[in-house]
Backbone as a chain_set.jsonl record, in Angstrom:
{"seq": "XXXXXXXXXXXXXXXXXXXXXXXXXXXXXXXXXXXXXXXXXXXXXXXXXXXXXXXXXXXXXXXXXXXXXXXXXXXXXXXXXXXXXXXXXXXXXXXXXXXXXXXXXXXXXXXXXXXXXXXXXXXXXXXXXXXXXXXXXXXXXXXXXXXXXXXXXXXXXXXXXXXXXXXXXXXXXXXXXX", "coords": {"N": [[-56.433, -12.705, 198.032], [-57.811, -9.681, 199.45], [-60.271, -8.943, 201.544], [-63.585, -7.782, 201.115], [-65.995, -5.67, 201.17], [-69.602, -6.153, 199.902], [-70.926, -4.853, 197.593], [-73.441, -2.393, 197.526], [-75.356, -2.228, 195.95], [-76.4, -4.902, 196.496], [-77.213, -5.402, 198.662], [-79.561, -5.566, 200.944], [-81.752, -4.02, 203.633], [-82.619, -5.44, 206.355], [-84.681, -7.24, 209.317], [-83.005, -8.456, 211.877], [-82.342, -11.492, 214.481], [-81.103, -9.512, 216.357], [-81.207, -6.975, 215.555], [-82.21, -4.325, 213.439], [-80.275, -5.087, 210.115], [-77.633, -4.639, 207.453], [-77.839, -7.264, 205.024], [-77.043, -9.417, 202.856], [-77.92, -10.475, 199.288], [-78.13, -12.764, 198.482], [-78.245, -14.279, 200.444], [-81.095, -15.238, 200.703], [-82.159, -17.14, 199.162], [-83.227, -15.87, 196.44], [-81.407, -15.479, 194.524], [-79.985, -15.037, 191.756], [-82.106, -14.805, 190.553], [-84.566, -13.349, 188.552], [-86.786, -10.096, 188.473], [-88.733, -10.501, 185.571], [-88.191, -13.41, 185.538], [-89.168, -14.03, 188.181], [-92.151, -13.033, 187.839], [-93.051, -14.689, 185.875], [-92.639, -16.786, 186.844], [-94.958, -16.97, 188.867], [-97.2, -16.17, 187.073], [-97.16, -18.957, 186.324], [-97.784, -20.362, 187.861], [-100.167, -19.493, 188.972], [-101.621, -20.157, 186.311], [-101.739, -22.689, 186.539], [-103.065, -23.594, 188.907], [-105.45, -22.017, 188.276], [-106.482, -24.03, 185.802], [-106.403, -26.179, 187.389], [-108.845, -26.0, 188.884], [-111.137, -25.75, 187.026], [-110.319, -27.863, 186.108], [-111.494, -29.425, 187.887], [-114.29, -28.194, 188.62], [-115.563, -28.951, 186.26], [-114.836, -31.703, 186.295], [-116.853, -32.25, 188.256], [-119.37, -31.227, 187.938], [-119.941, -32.939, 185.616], [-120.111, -35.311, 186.716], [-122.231, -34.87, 188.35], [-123.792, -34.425, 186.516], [-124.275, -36.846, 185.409], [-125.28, -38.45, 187.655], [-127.821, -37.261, 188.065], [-129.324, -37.644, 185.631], [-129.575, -39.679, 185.643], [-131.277, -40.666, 187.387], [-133.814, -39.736, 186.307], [-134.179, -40.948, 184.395], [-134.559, -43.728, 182.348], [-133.514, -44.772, 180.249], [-130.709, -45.279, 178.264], [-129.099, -44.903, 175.989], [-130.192, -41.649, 176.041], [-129.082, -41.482, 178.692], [-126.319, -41.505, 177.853], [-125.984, -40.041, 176.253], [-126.536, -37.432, 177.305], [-124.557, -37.672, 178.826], [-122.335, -37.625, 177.757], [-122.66, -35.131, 176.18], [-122.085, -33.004, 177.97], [-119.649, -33.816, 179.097], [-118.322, -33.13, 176.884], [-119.1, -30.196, 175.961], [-119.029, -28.823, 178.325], [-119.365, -26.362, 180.355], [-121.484, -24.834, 178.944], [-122.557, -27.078, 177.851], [-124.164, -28.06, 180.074], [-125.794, -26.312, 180.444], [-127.534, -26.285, 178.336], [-128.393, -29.239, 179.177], [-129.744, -28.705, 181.352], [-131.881, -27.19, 180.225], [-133.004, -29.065, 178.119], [-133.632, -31.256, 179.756], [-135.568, -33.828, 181.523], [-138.335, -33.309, 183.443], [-138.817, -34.171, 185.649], [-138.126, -36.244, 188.159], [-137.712, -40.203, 188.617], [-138.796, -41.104, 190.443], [-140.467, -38.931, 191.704], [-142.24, -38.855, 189.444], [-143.524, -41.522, 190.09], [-143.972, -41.106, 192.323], [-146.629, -39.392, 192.496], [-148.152, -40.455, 190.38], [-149.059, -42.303, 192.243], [-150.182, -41.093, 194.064], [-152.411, -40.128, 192.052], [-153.555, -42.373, 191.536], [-154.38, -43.09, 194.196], [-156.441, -41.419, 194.664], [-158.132, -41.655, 192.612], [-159.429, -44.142, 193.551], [-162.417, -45.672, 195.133], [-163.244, -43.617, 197.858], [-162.699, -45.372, 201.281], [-164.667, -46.377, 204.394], [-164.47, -44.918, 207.528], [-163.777, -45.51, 210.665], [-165.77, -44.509, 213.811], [-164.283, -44.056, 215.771], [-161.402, -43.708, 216.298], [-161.146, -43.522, 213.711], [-159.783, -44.864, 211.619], [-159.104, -46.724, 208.457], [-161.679, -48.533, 207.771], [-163.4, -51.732, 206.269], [-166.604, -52.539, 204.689], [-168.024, -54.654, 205.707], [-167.041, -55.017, 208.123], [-167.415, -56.278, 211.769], [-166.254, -54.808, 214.119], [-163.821, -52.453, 214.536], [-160.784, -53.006, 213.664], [-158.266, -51.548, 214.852], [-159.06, -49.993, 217.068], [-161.128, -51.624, 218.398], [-163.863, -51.024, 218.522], [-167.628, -51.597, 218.513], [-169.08, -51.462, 215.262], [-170.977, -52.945, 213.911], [-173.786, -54.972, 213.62], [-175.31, -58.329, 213.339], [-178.205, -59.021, 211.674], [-180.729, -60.297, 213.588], [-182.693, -62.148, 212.015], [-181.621, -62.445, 209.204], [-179.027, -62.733, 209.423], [-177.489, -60.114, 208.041], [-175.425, -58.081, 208.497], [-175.824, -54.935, 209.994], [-176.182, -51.36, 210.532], [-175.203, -49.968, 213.978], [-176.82, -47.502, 214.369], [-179.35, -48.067, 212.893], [-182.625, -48.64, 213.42], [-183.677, -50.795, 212.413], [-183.453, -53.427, 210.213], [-182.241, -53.62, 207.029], [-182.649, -55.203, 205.117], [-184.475, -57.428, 205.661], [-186.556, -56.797, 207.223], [-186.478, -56.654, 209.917], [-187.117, -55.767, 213.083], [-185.118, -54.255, 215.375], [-183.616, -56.146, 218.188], [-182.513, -55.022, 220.768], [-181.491, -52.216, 222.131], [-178.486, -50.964, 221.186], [-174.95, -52.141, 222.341]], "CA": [[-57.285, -11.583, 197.746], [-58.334, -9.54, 200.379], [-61.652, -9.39, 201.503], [-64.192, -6.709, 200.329], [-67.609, -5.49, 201.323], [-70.11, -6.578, 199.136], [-71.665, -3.502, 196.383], [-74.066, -1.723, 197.847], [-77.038, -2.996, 195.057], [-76.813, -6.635, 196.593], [-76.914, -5.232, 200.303], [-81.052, -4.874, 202.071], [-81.892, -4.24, 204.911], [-83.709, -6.801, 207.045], [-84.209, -7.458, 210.634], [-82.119, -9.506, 212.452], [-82.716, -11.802, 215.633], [-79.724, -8.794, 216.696], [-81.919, -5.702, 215.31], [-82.516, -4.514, 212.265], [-79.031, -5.012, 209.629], [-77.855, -4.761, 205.848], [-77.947, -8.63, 204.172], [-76.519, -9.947, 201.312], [-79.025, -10.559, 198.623], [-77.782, -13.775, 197.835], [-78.367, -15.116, 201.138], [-81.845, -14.986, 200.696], [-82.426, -17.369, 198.351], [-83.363, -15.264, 195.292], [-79.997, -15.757, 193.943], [-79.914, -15.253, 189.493], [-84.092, -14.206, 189.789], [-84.761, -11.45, 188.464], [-88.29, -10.0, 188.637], [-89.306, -11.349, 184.804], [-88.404, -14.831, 186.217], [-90.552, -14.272, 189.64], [-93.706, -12.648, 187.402], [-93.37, -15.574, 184.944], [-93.642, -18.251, 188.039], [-96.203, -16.625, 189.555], [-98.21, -16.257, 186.14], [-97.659, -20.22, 185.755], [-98.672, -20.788, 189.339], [-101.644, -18.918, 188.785], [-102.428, -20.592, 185.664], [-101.84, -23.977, 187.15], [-104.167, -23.254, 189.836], [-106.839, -21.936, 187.245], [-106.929, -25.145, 185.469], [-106.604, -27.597, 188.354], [-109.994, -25.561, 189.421], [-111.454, -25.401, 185.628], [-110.691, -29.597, 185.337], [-112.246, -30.106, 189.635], [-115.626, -28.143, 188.184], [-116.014, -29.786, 185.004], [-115.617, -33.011, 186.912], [-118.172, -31.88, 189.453], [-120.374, -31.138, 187.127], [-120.189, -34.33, 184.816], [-120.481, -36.268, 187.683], [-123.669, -34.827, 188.993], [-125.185, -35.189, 185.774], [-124.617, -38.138, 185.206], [-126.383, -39.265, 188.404], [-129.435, -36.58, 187.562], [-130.279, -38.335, 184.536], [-130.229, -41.325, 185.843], [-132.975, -40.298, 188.694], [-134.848, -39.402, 185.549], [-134.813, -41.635, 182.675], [-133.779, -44.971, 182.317], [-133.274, -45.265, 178.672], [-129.545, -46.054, 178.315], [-129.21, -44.067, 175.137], [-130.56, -40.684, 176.831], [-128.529, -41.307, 179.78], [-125.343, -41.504, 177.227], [-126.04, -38.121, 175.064], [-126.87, -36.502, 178.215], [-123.258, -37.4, 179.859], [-121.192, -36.885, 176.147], [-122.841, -33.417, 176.236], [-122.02, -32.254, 179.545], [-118.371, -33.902, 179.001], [-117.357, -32.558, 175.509], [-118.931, -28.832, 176.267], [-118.536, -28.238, 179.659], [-120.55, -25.511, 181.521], [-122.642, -24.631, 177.646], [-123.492, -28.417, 177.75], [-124.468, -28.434, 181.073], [-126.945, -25.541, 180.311], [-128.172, -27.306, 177.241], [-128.946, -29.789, 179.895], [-130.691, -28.114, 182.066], [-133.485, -26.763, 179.248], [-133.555, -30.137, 177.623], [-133.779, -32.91, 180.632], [-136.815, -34.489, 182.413], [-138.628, -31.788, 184.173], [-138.977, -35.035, 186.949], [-137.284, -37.625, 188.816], [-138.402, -41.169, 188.674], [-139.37, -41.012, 191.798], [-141.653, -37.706, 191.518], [-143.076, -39.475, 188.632], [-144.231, -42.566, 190.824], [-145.411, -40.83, 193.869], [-147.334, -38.444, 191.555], [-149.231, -41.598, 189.884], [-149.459, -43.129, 193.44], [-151.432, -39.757, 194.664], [-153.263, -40.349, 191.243], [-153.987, -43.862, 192.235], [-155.278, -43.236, 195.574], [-157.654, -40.464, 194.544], [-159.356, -42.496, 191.94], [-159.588, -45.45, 194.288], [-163.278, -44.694, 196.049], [-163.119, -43.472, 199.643], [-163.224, -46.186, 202.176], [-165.471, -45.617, 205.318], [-163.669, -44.584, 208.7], [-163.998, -45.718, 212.149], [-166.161, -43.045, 214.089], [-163.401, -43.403, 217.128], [-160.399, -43.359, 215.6], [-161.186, -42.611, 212.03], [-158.765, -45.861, 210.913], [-159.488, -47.164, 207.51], [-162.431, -49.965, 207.736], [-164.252, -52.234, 205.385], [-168.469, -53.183, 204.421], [-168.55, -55.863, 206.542], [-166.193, -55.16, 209.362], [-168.17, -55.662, 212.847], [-165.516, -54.059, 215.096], [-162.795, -51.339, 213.907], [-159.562, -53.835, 213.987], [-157.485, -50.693, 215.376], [-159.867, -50.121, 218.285], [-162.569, -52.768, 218.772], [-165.016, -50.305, 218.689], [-168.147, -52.464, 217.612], [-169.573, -51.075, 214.067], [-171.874, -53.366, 212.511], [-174.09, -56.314, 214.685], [-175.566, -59.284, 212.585], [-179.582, -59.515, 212.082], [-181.235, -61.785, 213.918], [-183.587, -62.854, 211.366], [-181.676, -62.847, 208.21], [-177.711, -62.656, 209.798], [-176.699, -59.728, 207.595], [-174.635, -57.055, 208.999], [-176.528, -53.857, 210.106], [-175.361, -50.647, 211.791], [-175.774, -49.804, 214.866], [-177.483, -46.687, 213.874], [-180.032, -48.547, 212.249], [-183.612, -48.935, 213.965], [-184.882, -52.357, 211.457], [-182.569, -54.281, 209.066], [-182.831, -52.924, 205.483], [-182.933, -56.411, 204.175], [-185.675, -58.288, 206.346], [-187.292, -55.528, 207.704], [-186.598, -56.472, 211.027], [-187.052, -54.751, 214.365], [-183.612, -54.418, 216.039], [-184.31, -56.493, 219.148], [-182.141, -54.556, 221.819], [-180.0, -51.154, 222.1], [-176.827, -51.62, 221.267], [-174.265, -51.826, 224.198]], "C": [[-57.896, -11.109, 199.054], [-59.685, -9.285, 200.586], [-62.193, -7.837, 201.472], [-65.377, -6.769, 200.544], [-68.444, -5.46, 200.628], [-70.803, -5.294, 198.418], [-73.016, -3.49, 197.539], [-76.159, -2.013, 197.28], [-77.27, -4.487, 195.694], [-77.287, -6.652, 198.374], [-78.901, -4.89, 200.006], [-80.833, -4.85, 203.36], [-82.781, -4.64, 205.268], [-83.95, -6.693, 208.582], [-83.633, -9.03, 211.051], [-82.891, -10.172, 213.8], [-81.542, -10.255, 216.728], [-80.58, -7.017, 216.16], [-81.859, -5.626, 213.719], [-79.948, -4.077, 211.373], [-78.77, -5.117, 208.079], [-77.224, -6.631, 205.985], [-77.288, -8.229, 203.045], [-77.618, -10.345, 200.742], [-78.816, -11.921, 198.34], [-77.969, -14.834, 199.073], [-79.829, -15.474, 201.42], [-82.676, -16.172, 199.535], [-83.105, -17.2, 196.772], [-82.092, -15.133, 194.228], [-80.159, -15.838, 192.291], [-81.097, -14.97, 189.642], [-84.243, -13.118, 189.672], [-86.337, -11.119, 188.138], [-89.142, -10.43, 187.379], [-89.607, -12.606, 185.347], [-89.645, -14.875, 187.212], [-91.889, -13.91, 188.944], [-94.144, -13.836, 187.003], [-93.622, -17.099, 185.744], [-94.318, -18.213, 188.166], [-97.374, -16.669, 188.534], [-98.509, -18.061, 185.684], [-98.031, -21.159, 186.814], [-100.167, -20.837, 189.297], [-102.6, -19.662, 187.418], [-102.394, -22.279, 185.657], [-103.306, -24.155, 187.975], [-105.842, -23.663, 189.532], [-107.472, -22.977, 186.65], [-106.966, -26.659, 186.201], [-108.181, -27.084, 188.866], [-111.03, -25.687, 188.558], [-111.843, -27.012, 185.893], [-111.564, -30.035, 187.014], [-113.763, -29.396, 189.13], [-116.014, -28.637, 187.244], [-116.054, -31.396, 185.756], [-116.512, -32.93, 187.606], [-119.265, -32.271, 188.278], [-121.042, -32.088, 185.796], [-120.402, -35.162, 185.457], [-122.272, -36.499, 188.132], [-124.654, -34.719, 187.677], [-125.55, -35.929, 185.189], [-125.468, -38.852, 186.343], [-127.409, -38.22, 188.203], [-129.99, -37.18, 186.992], [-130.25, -39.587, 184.474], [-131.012, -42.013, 186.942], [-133.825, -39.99, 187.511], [-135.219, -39.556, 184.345], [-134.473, -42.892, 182.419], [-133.384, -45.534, 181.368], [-131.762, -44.867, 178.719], [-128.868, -45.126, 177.418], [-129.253, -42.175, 175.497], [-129.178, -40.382, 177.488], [-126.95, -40.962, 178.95], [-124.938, -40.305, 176.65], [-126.4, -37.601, 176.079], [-125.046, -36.231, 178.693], [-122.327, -36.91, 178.929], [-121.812, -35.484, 176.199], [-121.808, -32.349, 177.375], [-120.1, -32.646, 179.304], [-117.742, -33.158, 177.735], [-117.509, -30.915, 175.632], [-118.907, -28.167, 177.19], [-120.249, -27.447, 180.031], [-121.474, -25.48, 180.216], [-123.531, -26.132, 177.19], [-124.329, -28.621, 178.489], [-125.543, -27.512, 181.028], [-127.76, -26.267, 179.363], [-128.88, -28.19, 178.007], [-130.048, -29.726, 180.499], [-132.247, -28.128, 181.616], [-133.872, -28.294, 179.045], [-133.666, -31.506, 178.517], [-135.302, -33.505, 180.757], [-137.382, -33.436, 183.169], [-139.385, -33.103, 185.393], [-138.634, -36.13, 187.481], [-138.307, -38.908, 188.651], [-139.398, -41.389, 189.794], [-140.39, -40.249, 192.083], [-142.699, -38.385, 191.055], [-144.158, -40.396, 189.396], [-144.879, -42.557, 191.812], [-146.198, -39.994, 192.862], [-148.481, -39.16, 190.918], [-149.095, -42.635, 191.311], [-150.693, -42.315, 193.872], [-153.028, -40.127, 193.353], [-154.565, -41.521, 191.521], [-155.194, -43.97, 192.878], [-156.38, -42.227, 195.529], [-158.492, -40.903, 193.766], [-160.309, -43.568, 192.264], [-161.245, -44.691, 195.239], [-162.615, -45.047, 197.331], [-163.481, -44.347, 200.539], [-163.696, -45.498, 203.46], [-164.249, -45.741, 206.053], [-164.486, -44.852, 209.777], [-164.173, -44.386, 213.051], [-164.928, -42.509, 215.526], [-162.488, -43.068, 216.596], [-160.211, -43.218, 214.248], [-159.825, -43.498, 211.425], [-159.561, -46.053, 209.729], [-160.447, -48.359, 208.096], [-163.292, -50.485, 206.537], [-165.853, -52.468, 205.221], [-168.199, -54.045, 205.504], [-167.666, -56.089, 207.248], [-167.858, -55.342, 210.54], [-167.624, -55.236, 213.524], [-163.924, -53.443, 213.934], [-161.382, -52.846, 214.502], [-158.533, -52.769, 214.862], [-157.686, -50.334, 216.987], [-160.661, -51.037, 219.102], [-163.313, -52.141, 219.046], [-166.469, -51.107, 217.711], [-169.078, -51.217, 216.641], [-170.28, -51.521, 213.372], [-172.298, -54.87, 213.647], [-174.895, -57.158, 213.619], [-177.244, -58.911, 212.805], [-180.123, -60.46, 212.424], [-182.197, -62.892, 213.386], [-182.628, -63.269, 210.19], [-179.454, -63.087, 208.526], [-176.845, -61.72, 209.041], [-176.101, -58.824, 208.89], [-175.428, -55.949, 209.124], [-175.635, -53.014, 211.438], [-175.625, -50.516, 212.495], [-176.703, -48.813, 215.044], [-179.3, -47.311, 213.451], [-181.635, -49.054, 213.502], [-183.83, -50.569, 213.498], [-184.047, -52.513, 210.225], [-183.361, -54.04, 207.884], [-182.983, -53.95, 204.574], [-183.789, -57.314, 204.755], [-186.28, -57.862, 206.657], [-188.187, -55.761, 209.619], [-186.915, -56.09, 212.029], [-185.45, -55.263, 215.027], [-184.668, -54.534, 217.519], [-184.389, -55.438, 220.389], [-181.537, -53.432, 220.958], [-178.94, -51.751, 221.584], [-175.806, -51.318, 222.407], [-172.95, -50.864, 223.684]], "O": [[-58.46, -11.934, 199.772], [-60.362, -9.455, 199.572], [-61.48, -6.866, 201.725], [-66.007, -7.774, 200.215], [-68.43, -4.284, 200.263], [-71.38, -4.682, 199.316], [-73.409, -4.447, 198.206], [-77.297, -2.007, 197.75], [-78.261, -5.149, 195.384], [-77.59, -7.615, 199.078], [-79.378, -4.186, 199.117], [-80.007, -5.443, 204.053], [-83.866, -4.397, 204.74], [-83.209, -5.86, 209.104], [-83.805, -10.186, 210.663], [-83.892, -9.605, 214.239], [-81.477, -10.415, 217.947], [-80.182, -5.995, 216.72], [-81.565, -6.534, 212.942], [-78.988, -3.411, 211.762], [-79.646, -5.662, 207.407], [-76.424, -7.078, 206.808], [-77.055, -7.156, 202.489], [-78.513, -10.649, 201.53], [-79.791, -12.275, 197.678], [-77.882, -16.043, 198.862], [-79.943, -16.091, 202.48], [-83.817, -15.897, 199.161], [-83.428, -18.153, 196.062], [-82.191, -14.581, 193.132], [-80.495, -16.903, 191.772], [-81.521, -14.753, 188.507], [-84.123, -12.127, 190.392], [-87.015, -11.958, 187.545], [-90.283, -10.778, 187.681], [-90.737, -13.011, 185.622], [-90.706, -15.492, 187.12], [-92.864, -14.478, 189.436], [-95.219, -14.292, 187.391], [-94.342, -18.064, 185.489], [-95.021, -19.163, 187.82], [-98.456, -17.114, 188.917], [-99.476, -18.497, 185.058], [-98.441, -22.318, 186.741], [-101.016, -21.71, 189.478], [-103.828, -19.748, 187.398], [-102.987, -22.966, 184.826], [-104.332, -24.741, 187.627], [-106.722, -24.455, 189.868], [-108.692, -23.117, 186.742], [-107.349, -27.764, 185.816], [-108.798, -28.042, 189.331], [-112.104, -25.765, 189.154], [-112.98, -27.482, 185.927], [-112.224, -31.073, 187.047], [-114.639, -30.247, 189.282], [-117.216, -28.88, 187.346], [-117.052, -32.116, 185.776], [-117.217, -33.935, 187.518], [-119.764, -33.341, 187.927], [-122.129, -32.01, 185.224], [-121.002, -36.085, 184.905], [-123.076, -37.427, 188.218], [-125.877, -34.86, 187.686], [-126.597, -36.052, 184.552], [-126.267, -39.738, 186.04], [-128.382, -38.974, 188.2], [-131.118, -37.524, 187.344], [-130.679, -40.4, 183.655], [-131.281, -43.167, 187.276], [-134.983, -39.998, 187.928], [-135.959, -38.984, 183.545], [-133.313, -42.668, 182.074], [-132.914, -46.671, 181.405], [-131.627, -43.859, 179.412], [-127.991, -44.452, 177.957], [-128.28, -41.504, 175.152], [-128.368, -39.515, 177.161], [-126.337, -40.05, 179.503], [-123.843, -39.744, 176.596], [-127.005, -36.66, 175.565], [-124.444, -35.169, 178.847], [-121.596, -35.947, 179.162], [-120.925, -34.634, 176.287], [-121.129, -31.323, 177.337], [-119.322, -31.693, 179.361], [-116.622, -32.652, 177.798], [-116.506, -30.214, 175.493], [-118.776, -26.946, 177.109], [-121.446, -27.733, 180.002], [-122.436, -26.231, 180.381], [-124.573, -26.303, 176.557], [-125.327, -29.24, 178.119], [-126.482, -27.934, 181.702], [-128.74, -26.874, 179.796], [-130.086, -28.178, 177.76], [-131.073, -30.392, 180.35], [-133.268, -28.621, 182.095], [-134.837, -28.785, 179.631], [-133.769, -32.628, 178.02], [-136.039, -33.485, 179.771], [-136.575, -32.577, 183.524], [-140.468, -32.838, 185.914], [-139.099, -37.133, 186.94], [-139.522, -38.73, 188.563], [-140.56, -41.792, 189.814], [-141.311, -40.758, 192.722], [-143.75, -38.617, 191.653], [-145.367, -40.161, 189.384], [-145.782, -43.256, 192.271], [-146.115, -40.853, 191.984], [-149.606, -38.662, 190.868], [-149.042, -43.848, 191.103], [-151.852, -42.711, 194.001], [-154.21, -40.3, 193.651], [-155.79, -41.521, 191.639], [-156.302, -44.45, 192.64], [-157.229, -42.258, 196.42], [-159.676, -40.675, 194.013], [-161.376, -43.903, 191.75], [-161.268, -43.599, 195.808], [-161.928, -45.97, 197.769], [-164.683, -44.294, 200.799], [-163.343, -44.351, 203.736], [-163.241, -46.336, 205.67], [-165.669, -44.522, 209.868], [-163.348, -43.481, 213.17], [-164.715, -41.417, 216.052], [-162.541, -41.89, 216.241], [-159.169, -42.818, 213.729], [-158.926, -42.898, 210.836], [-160.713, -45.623, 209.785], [-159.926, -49.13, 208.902], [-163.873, -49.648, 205.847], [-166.21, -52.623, 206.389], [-168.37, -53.333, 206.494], [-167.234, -57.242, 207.273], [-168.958, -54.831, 210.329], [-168.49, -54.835, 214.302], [-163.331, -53.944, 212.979], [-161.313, -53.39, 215.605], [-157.908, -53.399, 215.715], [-156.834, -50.364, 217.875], [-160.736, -51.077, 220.331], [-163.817, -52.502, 220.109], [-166.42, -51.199, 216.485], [-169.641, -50.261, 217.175], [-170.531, -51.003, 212.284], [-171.494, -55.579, 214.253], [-175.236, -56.362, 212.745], [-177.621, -58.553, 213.92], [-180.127, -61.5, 211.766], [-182.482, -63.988, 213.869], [-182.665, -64.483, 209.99], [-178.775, -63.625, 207.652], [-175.641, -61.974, 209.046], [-176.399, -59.002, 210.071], [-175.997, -55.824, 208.039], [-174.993, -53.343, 212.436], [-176.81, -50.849, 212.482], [-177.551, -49.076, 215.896], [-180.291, -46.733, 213.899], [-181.403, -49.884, 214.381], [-184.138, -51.426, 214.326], [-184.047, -51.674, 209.325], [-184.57, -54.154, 207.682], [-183.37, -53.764, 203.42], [-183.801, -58.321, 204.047], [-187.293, -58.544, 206.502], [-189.231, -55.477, 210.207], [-187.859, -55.651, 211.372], [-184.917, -56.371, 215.069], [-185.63, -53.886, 217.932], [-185.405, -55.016, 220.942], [-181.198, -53.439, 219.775], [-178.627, -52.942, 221.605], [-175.892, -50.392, 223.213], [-172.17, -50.392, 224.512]]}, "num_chains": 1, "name": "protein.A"}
């Protein structure tokens, strides 16, 4: 059989490393596809895609709330119907969530009743140099050694330096203080 230039419908033109030239369609690897075929890949590409992206946010999002609610509740139960929500309805669970959680981390909670704590607790005095925490019956600031409180010489309590005559013997403070 002699040889024969290929129909005219199977011929493009392309460029060549040689300039631009007509091709065979078949050398191209598109060979039997016809543009249904190529839509109908591309539509199951695309909906591949969609649901590899669909099942990577739904795990995201079951993930992180399962560790949320377990910064903010420790009941076992809770923590269980929080994560079956969020897993069986997805993003409408995960709103559900939202409204109905803890409106605070464990942690919030505990500094929150620490602040409580320390504001009920009365105010301890302060060291006039450095304003450290000190106790009644410090005589020198432990932070500084700034002396704060000298003994009476009649009765040995503690008196400030401030102090003219011991409020419990009714002393005379002998000397200045140094």
């Amino acid at each position: 059989m002699p040889w024969r230039a290929p129909a005219r419908s199977r011929l493009r033109f392309s460029a060549t490393t040689r300039g631009w030239r007509w091709r065979d369609r078949r050398d191209s690897g598109q060979l039997g596809r016809s543009v249904p075929e190529l839509l109908q890949s591309a539509i199951e590409l695309a909906i591949t895609l969609f649901g590899a992206y669909f099942a990577a946010v739904w795990l995201c999002v079951a993930v992180w709330t399962i560790r949320d609610i377990r910064s903010r509740t420790t009941d076992g139960f809770v923590q269980f119907l929080c994560g079956i929500l969020v897993i069986l309805f997805n993003l409408p669970g995960f709103a559900l969530y939202l409204i109905l959680r803890p409106p605070e981390t464990l942690a919030d909670a505990e500094a929150r009743a620490a602040r409580i704590r320390a504001a009920a607790r009365p105010a301890s005095e302060a060291c006039p140099r450095c304003h450290g925490p000190i106790e009644s019956d410090y005589r020198v600031c432990p932070r500084c050694r700034t002396a704060l409180r000298e003994p009476c010489v009649a009765c040995g309590r503690l008196m400030s330096l401030e102090w003219q005559a011991c409020p419990y013997c009714a002393t005379q403070r002998a000397s200045a203080p140094e």
